[in-house]
PASEBA-1860 file (N, C-alpha, C; in nm, 3 decimals):
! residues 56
1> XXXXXXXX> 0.084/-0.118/0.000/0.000/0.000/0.000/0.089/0.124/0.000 ~ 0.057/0.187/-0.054/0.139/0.320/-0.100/0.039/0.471/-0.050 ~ 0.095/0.490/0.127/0.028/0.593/0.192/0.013/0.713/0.165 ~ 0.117/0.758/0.069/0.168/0.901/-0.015/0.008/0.914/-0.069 ~ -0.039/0.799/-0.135/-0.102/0.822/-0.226/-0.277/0.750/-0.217 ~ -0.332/0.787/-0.126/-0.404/0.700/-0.068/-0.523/0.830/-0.050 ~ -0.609/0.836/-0.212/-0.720/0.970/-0.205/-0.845/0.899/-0.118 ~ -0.855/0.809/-0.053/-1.009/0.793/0.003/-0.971/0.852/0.176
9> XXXXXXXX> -0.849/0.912/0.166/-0.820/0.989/0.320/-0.890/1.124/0.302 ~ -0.882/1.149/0.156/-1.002/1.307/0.136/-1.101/1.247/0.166 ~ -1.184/1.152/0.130/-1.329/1.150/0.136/-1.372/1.216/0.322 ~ -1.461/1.307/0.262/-1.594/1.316/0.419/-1.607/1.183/0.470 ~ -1.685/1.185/0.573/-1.746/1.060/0.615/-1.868/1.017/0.537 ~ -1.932/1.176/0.518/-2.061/1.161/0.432/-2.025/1.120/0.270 ~ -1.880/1.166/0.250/-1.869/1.138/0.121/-1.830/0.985/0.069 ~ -1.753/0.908/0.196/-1.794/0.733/0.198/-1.864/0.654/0.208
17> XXXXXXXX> -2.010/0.744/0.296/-2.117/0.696/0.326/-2.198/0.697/0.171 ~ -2.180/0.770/0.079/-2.224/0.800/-0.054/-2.139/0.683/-0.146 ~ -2.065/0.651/-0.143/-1.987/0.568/-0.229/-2.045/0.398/-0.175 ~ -2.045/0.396/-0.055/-2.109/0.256/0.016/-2.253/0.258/-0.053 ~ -2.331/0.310/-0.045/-2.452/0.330/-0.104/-2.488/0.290/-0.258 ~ -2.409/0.351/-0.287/-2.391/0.386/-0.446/-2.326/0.196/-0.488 ~ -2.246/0.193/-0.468/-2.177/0.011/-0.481/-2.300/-0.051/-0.453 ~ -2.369/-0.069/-0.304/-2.447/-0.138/-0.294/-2.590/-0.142/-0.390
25> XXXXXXXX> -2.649/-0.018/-0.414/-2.740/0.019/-0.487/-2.697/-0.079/-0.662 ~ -2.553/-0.050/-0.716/-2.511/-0.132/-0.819/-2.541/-0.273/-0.791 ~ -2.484/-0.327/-0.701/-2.518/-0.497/-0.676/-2.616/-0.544/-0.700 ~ -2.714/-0.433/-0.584/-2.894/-0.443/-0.638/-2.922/-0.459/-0.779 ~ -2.889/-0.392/-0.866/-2.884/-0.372/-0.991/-2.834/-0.506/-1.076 ~ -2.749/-0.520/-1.012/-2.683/-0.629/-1.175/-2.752/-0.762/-1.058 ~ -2.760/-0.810/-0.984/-2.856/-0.950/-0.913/-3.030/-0.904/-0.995 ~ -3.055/-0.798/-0.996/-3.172/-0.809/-1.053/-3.245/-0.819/-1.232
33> XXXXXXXX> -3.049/-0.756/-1.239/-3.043/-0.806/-1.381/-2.997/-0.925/-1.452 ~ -2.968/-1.036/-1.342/-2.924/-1.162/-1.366/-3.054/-1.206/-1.369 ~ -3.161/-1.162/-1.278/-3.290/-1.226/-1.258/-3.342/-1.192/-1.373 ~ -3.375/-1.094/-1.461/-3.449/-1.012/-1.530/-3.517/-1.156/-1.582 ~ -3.629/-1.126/-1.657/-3.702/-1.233/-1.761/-3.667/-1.119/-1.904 ~ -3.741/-1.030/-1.925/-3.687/-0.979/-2.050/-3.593/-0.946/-2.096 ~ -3.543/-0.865/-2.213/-3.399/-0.836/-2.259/-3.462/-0.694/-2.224 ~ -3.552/-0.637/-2.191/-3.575/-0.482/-2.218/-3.601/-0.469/-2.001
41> XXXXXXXX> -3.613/-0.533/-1.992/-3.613/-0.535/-1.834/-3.452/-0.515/-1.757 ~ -3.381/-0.640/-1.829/-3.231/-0.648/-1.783/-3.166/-0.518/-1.849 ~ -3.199/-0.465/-1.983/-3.131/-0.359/-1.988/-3.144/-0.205/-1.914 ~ -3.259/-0.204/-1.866/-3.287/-0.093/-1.769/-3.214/-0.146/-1.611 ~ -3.193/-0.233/-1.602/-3.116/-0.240/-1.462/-2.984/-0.209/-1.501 ~ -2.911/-0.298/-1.583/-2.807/-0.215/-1.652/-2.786/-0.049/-1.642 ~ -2.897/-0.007/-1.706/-2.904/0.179/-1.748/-2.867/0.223/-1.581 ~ -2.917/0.151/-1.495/-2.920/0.234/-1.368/-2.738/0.230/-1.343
49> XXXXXXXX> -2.678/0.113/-1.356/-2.540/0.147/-1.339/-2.472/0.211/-1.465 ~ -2.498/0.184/-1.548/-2.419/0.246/-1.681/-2.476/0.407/-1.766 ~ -2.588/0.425/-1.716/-2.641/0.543/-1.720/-2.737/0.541/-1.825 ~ -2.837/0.599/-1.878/-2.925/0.571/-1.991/-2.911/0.592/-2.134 ~ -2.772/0.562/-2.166/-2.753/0.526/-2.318/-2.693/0.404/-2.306 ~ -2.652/0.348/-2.173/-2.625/0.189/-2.212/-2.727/0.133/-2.284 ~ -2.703/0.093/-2.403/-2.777/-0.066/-2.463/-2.695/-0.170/-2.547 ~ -2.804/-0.265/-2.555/-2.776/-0.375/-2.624/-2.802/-0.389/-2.783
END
């Protein structure tokens, strides 16, 4: 580990508490897009992590 260089010592608390969220909220996302039944279902869970011009 290289301490020089170690940017999550900037983060706020609130601003890790935002990044924990945000990861977890993704997980949600792609488990529900493993589940999906449609191709137009799985690609909107997708859009939520990749933003809304991800497609297929």
């Amino acid at each position: 580990m290289n301490n020089k260089n170690n940017v999550s010592a900037l983060y706020t608390q609130q601003n890790k508490e935002k990044v924990v969220e945000a990861a977890l909220d993704a997980g949600d996302a792609i488990d529900s897009a493993l589940r999906a039944i449609t191709k137009g279902e799985t690609v909107r869970y997708w859009q939520k992590i990749f933003g809304p011009t991800f497609n297929v």
